[in-house]
C-alpha positions as CSV (number, residue, x, y, z in Angstrom):
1,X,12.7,-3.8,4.2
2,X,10.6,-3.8,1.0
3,X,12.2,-2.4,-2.3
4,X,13.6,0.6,-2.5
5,X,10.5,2.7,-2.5
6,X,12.0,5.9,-3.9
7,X,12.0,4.8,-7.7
8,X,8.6,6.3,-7.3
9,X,5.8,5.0,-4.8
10,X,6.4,2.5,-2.6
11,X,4.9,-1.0,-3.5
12,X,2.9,-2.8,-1.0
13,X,1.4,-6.0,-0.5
14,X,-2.6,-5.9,-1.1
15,X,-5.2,-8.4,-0.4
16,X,-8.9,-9.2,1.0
17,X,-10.3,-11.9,3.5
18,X,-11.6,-15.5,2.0
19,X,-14.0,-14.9,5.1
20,X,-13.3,-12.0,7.0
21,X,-15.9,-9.6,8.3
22,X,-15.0,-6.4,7.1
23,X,-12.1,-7.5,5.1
24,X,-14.1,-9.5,2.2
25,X,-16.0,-7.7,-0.6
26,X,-19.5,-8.4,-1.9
27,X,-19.8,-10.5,-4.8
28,X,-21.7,-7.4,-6.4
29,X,-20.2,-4.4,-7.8
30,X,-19.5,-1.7,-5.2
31,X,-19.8,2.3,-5.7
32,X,-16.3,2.3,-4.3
33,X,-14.7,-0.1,-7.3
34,X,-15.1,2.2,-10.2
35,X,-13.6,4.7,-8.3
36,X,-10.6,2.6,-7.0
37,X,-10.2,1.7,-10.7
38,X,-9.7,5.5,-12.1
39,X,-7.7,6.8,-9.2
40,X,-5.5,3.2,-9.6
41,X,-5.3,3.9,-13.5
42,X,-4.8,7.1,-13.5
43,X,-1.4,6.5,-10.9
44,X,-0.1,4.2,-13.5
45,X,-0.8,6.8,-16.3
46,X,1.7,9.3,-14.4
47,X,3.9,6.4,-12.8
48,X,4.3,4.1,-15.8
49,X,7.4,2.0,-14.0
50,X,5.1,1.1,-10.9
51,X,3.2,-0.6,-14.1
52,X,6.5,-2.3,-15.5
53,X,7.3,-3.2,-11.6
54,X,3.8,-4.8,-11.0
55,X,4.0,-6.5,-14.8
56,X,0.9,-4.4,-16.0
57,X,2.5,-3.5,-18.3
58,X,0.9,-5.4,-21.5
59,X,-2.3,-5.5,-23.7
60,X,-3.8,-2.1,-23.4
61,X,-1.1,-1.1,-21.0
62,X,1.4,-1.9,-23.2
63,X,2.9,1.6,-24.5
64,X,3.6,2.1,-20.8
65,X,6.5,0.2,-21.1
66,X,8.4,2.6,-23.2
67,X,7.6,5.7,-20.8
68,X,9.0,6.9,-17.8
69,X,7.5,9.5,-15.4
70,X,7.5,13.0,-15.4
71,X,10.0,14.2,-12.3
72,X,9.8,17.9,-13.5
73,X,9.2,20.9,-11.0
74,X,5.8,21.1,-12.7
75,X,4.5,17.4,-12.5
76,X,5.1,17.7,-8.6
77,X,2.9,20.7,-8.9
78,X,0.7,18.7,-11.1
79,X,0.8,15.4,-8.4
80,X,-0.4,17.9,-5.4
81,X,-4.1,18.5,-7.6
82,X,-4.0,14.7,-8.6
83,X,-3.8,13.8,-5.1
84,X,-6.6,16.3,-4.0
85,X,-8.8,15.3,-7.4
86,X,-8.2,11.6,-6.0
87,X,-9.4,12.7,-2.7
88,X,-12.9,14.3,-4.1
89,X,-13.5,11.6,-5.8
90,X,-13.3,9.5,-3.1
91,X,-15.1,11.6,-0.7
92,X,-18.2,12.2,-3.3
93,X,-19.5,8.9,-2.1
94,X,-21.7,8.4,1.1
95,X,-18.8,6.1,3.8
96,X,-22.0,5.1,5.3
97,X,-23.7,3.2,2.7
98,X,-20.9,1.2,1.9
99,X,-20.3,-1.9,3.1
100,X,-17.5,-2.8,6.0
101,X,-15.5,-4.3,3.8
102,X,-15.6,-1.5,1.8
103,X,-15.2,1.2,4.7
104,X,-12.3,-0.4,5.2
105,X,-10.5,0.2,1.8
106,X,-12.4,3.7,1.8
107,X,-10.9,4.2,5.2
108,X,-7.0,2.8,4.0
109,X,-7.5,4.9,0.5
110,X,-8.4,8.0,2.0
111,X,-5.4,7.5,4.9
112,X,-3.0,7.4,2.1
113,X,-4.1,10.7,0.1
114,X,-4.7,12.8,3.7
115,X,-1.5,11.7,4.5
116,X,0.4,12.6,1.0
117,X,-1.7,15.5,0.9
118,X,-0.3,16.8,4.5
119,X,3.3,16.3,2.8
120,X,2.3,18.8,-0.1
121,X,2.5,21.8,2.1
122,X,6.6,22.1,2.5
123,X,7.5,22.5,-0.9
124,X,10.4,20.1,-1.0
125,X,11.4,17.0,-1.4
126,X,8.9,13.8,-2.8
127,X,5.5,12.7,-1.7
128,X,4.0,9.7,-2.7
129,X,1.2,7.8,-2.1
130,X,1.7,6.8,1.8
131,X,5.0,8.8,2.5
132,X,7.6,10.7,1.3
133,X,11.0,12.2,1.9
134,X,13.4,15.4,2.1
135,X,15.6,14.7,-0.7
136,X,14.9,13.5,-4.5
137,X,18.5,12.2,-4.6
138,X,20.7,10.8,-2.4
139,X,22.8,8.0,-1.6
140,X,20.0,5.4,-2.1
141,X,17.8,7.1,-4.1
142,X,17.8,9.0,-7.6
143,X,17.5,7.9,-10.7
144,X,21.3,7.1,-11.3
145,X,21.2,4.7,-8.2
146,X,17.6,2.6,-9.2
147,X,17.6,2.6,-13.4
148,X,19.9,-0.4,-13.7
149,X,18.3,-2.5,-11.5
150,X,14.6,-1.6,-12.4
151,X,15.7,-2.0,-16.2
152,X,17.3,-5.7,-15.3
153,X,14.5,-6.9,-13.1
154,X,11.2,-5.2,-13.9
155,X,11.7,-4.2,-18.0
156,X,10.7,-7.6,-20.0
157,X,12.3,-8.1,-23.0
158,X,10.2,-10.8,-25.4
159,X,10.0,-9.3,-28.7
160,X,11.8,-6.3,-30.8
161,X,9.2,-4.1,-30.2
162,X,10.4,-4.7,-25.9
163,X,13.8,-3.6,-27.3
164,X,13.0,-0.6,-28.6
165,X,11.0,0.3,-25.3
166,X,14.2,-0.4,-23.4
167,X,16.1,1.9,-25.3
168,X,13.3,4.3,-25.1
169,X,13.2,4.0,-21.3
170,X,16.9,4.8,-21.0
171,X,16.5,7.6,-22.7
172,X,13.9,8.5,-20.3
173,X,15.9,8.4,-17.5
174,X,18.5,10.6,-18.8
175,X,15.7,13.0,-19.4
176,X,14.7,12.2,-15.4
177,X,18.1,12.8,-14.1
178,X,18.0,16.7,-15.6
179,X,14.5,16.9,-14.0
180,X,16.0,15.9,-10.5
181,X,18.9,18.5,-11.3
182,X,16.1,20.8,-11.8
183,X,14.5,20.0,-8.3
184,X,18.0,20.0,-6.6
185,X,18.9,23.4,-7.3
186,X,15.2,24.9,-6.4
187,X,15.3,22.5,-3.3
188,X,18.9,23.9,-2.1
189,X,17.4,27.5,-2.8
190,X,15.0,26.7,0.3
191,X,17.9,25.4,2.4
192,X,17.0,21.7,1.3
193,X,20.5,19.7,0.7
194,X,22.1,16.8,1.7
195,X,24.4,16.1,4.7
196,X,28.3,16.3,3.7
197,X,28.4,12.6,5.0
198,X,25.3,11.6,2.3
199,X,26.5,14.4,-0.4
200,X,30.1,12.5,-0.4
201,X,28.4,9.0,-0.7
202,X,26.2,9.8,-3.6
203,X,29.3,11.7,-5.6
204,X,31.3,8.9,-5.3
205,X,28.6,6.5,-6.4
206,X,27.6,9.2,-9.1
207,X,31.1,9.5,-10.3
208,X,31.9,5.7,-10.4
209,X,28.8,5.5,-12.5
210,X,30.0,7.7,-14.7
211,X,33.6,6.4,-15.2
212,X,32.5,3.0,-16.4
213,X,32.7,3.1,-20.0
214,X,29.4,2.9,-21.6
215,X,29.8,-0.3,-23.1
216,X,30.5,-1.8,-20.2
217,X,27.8,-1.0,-18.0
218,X,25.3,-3.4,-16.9
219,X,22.1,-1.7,-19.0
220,X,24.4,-2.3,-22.3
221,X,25.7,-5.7,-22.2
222,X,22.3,-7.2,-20.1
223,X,20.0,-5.9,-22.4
224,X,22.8,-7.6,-25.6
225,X,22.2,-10.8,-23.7
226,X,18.6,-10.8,-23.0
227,X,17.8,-9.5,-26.9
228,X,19.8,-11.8,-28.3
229,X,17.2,-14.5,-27.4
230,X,14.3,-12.9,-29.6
231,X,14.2,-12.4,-32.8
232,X,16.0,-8.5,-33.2
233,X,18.7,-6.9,-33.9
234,X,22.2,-6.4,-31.6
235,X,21.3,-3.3,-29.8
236,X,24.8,-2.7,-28.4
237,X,25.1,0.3,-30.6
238,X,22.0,2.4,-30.1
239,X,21.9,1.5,-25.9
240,X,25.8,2.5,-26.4
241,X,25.0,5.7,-28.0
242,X,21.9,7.0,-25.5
243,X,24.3,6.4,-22.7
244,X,26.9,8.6,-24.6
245,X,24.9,11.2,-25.7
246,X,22.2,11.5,-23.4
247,X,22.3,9.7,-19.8
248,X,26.1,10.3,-19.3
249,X,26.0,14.4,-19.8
250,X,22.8,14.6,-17.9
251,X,25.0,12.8,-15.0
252,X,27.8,14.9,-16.0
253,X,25.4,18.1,-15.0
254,X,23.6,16.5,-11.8
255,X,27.3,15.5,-10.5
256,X,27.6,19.3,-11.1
257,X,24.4,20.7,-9.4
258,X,25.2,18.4,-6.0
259,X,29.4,19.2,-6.3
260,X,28.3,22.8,-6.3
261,X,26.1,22.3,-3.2
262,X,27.6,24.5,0.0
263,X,26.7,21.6,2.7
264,X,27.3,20.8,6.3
265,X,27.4,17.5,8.7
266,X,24.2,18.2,10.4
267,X,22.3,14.9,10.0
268,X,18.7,15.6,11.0
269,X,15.9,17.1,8.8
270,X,15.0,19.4,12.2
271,X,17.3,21.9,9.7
272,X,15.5,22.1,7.2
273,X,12.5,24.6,6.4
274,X,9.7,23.9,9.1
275,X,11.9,21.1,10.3
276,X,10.2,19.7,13.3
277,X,6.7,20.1,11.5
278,X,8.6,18.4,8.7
279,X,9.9,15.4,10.5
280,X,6.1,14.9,12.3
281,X,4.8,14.4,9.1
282,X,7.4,11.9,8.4
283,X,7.3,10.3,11.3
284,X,3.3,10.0,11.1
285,X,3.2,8.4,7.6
286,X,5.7,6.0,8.7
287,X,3.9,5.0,11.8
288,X,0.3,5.2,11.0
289,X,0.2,6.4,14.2
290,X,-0.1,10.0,15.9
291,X,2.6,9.0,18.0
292,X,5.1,12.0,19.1
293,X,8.8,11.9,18.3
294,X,9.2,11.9,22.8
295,X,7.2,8.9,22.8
296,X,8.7,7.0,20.1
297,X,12.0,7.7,21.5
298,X,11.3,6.4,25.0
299,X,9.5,3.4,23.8
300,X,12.8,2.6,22.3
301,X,14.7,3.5,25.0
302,X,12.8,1.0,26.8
303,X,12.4,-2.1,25.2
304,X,15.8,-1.9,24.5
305,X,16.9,-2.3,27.8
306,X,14.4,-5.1,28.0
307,X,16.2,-7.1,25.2
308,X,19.3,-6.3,26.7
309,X,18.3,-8.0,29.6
310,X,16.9,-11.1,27.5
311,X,19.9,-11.3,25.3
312,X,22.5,-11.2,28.7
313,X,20.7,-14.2,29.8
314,X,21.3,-15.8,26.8
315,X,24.9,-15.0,26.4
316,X,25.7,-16.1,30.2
317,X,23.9,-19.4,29.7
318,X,26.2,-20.1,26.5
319,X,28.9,-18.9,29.1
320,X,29.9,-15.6,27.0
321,X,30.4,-13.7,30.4
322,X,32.6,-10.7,29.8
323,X,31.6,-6.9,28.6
324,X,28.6,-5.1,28.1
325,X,26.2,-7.3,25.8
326,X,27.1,-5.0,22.8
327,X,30.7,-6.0,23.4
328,X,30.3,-9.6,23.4
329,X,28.0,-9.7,20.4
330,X,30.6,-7.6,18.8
331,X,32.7,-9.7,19.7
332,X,31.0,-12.7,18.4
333,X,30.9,-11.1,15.1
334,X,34.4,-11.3,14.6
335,X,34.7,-15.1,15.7
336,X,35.8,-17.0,12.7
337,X,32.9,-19.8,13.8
338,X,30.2,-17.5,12.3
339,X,32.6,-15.6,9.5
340,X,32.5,-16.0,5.7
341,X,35.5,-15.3,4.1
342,X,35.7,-12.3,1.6
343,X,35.4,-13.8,-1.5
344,X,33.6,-14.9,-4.6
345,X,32.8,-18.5,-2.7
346,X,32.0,-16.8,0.8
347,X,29.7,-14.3,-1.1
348,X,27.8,-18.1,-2.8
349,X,27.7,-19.4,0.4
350,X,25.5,-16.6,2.0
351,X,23.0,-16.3,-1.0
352,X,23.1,-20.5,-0.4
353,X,22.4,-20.3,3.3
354,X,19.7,-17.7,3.3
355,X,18.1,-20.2,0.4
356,X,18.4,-22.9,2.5
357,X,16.4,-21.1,5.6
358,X,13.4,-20.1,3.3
359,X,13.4,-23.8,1.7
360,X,12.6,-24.9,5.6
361,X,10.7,-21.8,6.6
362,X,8.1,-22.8,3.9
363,X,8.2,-26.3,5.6
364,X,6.9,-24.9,8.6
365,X,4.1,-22.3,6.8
366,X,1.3,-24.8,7.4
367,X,1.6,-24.3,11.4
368,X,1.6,-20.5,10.5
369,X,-1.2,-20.0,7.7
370,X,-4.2,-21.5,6.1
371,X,-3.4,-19.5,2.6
372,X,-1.2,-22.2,1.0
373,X,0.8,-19.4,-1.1
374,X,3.2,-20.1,-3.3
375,X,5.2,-17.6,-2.2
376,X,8.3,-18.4,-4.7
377,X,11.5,-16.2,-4.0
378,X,14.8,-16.2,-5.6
379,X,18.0,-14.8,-3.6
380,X,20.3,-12.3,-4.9
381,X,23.3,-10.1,-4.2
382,X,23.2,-6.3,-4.2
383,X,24.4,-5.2,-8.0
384,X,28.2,-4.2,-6.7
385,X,27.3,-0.7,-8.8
386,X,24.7,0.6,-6.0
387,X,25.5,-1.4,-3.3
388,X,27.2,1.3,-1.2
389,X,24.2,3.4,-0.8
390,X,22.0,0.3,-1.1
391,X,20.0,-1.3,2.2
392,X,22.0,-3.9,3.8
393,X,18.5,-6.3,2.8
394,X,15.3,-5.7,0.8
395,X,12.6,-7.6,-1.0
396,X,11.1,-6.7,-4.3
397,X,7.1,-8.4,-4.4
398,X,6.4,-10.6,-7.3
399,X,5.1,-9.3,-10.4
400,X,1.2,-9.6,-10.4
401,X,1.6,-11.2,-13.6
402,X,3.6,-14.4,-12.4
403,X,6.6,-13.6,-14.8
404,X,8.6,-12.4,-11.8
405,X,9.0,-14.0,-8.3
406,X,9.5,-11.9,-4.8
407,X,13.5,-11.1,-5.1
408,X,15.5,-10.9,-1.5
409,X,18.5,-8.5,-2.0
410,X,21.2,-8.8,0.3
411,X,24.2,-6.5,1.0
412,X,27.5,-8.4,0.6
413,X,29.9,-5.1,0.1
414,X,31.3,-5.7,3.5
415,X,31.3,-9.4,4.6
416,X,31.4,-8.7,8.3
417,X,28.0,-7.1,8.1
418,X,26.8,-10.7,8.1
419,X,28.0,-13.2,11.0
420,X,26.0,-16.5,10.2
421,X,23.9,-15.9,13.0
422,X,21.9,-12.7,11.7
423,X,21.3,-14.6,8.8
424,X,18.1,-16.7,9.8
425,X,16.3,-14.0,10.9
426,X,17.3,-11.6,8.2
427,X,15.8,-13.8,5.9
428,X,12.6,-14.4,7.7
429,X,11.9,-11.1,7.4
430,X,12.9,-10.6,3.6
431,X,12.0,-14.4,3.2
432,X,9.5,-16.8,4.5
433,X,7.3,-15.8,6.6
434,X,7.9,-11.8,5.8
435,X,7.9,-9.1,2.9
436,X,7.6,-12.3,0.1
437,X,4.4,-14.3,1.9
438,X,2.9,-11.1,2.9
439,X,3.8,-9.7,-1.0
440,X,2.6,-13.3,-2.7
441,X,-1.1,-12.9,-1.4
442,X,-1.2,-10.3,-3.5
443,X,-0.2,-11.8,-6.4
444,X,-1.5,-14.7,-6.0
445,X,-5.3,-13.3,-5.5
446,X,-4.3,-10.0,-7.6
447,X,-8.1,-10.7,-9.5
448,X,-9.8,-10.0,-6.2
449,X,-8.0,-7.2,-4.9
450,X,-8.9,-3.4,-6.1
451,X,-5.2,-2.1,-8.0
452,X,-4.7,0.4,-5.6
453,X,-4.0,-1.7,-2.9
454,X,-0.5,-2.0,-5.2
455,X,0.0,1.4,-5.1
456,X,-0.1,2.7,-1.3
457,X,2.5,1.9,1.0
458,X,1.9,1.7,4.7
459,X,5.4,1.1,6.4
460,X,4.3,0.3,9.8
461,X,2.1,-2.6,8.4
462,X,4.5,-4.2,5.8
463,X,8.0,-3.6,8.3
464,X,5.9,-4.8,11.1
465,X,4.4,-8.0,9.5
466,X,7.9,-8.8,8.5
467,X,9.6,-7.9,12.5
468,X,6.6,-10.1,13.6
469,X,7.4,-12.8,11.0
470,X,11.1,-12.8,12.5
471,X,8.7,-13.6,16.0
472,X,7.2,-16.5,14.3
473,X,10.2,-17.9,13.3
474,X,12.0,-18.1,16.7
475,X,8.2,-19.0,18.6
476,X,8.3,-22.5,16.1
477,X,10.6,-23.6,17.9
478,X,13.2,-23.3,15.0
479,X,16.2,-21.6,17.6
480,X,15.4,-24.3,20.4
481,X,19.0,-26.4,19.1
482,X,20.7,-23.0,17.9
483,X,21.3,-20.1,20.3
484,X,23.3,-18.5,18.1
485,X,20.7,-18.1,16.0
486,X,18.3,-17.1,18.7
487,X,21.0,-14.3,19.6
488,X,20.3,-13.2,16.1
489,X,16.7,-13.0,16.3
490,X,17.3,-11.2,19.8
491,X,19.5,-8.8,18.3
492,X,17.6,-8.0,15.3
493,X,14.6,-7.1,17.4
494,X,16.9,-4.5,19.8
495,X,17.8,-3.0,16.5
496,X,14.5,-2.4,15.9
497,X,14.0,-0.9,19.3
498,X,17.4,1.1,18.7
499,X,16.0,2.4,15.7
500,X,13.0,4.5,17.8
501,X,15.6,5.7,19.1
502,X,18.3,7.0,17.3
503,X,15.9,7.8,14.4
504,X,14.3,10.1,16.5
505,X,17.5,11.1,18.0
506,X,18.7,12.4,14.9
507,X,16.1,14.4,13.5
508,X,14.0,15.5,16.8
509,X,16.9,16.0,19.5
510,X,19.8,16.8,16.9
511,X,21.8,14.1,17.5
512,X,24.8,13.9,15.1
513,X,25.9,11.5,12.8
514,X,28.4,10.1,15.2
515,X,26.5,9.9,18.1
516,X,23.5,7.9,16.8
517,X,26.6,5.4,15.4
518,X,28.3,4.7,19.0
519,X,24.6,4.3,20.0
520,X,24.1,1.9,17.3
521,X,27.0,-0.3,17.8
522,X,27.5,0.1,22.0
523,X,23.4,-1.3,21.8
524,X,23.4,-4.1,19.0
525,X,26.4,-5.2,18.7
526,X,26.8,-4.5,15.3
527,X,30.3,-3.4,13.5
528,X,30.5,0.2,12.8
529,X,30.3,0.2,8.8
530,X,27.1,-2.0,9.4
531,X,25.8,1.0,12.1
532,X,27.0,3.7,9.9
533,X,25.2,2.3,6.3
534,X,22.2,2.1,8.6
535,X,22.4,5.3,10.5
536,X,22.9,7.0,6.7
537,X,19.5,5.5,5.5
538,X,18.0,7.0,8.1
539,X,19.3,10.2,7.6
540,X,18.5,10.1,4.0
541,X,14.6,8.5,5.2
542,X,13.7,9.6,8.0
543,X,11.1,8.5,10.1
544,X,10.8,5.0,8.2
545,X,13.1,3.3,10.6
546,X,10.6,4.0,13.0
547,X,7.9,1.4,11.3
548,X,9.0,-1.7,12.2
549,X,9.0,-1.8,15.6
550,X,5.9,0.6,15.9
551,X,4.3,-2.3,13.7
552,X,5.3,-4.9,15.5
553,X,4.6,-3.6,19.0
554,X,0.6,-2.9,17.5
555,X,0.5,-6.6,15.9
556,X,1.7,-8.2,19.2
557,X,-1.2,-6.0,21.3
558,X,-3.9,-6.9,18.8
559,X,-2.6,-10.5,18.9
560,X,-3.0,-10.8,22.7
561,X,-6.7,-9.1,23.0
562,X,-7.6,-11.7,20.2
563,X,-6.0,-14.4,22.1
564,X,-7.9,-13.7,25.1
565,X,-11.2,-13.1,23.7
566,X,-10.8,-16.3,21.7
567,X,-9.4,-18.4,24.3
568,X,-8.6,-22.1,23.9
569,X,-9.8,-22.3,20.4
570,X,-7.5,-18.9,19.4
571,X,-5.6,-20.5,16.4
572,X,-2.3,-18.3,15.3
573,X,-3.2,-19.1,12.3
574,X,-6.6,-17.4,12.1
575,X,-4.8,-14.4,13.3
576,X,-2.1,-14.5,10.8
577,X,-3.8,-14.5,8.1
578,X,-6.1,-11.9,9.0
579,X,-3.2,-9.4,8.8
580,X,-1.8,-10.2,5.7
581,X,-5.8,-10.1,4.2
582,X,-6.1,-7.1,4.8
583,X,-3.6,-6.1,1.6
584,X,-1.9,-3.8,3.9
585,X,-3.3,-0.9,5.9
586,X,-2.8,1.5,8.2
587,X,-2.9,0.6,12.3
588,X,-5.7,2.5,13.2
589,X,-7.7,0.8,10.3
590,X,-5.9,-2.7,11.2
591,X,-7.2,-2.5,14.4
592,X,-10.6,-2.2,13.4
593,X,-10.3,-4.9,11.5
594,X,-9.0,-7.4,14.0
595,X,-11.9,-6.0,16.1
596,X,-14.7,-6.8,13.7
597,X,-12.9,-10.4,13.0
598,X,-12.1,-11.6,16.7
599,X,-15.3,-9.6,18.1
600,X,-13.1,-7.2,20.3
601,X,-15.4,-4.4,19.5
């Protein structure tokens, strides 16, 4: 998955065609730019971290770096007229005129805001640009849960002044975490509060936050480090005080709002106010798609059986005979020949490994793209302070600036979430050729692509590149020597398929928390804490877990009609890079644009 989007919106790649019919812009200036510009400025006015997290933050952008956005009762008021302002402005021009490379952002723009706008209606929860979700905290997202990592990875820290907007922006957060206090208590007055399962999760995380003593936690002493190599003072003391006198009461009162919550164990958001409607809308922003929760489900239903088949085959022929194929894989799992121990070393050896299999992914990028990216990525472990709510992986797109490359987070709280074999393909979707080559076009050609495109999230298109990616790997021939590896791949793409259908299982057909776990683990093999940390994320987002296979199937149809048409001459490559061009858009608008490029239309 791509970083954790609820910090505020989601961060997609972006880019445009080097010759792509309606993909590339016009070297003239377009109607459409100086609009793109104001809504794109304005986002970054009222989302100054997105700026911090894209490294806009400098020059005239530079007192953005000491702010942090307004999560008040009345800005979400305030973000429903921005989005219908952005919406008018768009609209005011004439689609028709415009070029097609043009229609196509107008198209992708205007998807995003009729889509957040759509999300307005219910009254709960957050909507950003390209999604949203039921609850503003939870046990992977809040500010308590995403501060410590933003301020290590996104905050730069080069002179005093970058000190003192550090300390600024904790402060900031401890003013954010009585705003989402404020929106828990008027969200649980309209029947809007997390499972029992989620609430316990998020105390415990909460609480564990708060017992560290302030000097100790990771916001002090990093930011004592990092200032000590510019030219400023030792701001142990003043970072020690805001978290004593500001951020820790405000977590004191938001571990009081939640504690005080009456909750329950029912797991899908089919309870909350206009449930069903609700979970549509979800489901819809994470698809792209007008696809009905029945549908999804059944697709699932049946392309997992169809992997189930593959990966049987696979298993016999490696004569692992006995079980259901979930058994053996579970099984397999547990066999010391793909176990790492649980332990400082076994933890280096991961992060090592999943280096390793981007350093010879990238050898192979020539046979799958003509971009040459540089695509760098650095692997790291989950911070052990949010890694229980945390994704068991997730990328983080390089800064637009250069000063920051893609980062691949991986889960390593439970060592037996990660038999060697998963590891491959884990990483070539994080990795090589996934979120980071997808996310490094945009950095790397961020002077020809409109800022918005940085903005907008479109779940379908960035979780479906990356499930594709995970394709390319295994169709270089890379698993040819190593079946285990191939059972990886295999089993990575039947959790994908499992996904359609416990995701809509849960919030659709009121599965319960336990159900769609058995599901999880009797289908993919996977242990039960690894089914149950996933299964929570999709109670907590719903609908998302329903991108990547909904992506993937769309990529893999507009693939073949290209192929076809094309014939003989179709080059992969061609196609490839076609997709990631396009910056990241919706399917309906990505199938117009594979179309216009491989003359389907």
């Amino acid at each position: 998955m791509t970083n954790r989007r609820e910090l505020l919106a989601a961060l997609a790649a972006g880019g445009v065609a080097v010759a792509l019919p309606g993909v590339v812009r016009a070297a003239t200036a377009s109607p459409l730019d100086p609009v793109l510009k104001r809504i794109a400025d304005d986002v970054l006015m009222n989302s100054p971290e997105s700026a911090s997290q894209l490294g806009l933050d400098r020059g005239a952008m530079a007192p953005l770096a000491a702010r942090v956005s307004d999560l008040s009762l009345a800005a979400r008021a305030r973000d429903a007229a921005r989005l219908a302002g952005y919406r008018r402005q768009l609209t005011a021009l004439d689609r028709a005129k415009l070029p097609a490379a043009d229609q196509t952002r107008y198209d992708t723009v205007l998807y995003a805001l009729d889509g957040s706008l759509a999300g307005t209606r219910f009254g709960y929860g957050g909507v950003g640009l390209g999604g949203g979700g039921p609850y503003v905290v939870s046990q992977q997202n809040g500010t308590y849960s995403q501060y410590g990592e933003f301020l290590d990875t996104a905050q730069h820290i080069e002179t005093r002044g970058d000190v003192d907007a550090y300390l600024s922006r904790l402060s900031g957060f401890a003013k954010q975490l009585d705003q989402e206090t404020e929106t828990i208590k008027a969200d649980a007055a309209k029947g809007v509060v997390l499972p029992d399962f989620l609430m316990a999760n998020t105390l415990v995380q909460e609480r564990g936050l708060r017992a560290t003593p302030a000097g100790q936690q990771r916001v002090v002493t990093g930011l004592a480090a990092r200032a000590a190599k510019v030219v400023a003072p030792d701001p142990t003391a003043r970072a020690t005080k805001i978290m004593e006198s500001e951020f820790y009461p405000a977590l004191d009162r938001q571990i009081a709002a939640l504690a005080a919550l009456k909750t329950d164990d029912r797991a899908g958001v089919w309870k909350l106010p206009d449930g069903d409607a609700y979970y549509r809308w979800l489901l819809k922003a994470a698809t792209t798609t007008d696809l009905d929760p029945e549908t999804v489900h059944q697709t699932g239903v049946r392309q997992n059986a169809e992997l189930d088949a593959e990966m049987d085959t696979l298993l016999q022929a490696q004569g692992v005979t006995g079980g259901t194929v979930g058994e053996r894989v579970t099984a397999l799992a547990k066999d010391p020949r793909f176990a790492y121990p649980d332990s400082d070393k076994g933890r280096a050896d991961v992060i090592a490994y999943c280096q390793a299999a981007i350093d010879t992914a990238r050898a192979q990028m020539p046979k799958l793209s003509k971009l040459a990216l540089k695509a760098a990525v650095e692997v790291r472990r989950v911070p052990v302070d949010i890694q229980d709510g945390a994704a068991l992986g997730y990328m983080n797109f390089a800064s637009l600036d250069g000063s920051r490359p893609a980062i691949y987070y991986i889960n390593l709280k439970d060592m037996s979430f990660w038999p060697r074999f998963q590891l491959s393909t884990l990483t070539a979707h994080e990795g090589l050729p996934g979120h980071a080559w997808q996310g490094a076009y945009l950095a790397e050609h961020k002077d020809e692509i409109p800022l918005i495109y940085s903005l907008m999230n479109f779940s379908a298109f960035t979780e479906g590149w990356a499930l594709y990616a995970e394709q390319l790997i295994d169709e270089s021939g890379a698993y040819d020597a190593d079946p285990w590896s191939r059972l990886g791949y295999l089993q990575a793409q039947r959790f994908r398929a499992v996904r359609l259908v416990v995701d809509t299982g849960l919030h659709a057909k009121r599965w319960t928390r336990d159900q769609a776990v058995e599901f999880v683990v009797a289908n993919t093999g996977r242990s039960k804490g690894s089914a149950t940390s996933e299964i929570d994320r999709y109670c907590a987002s719903p609908g998302q877990a329903c991108s990547y296979k909904t992506g993937h199937n769309e990529i893999l149809r507009l693939r073949a009609l290209a192929r076809a048409k094309v014939g003989p001459a179709f080059d992969v490559r061609d196609f490839n890079d076609t997709l990631v061009q396009t910056g990241g858009v919706p399917l309906s608008v990505l199938a117009n644009v594979v179309e216009r490029r491989f003359g389907l239309a």
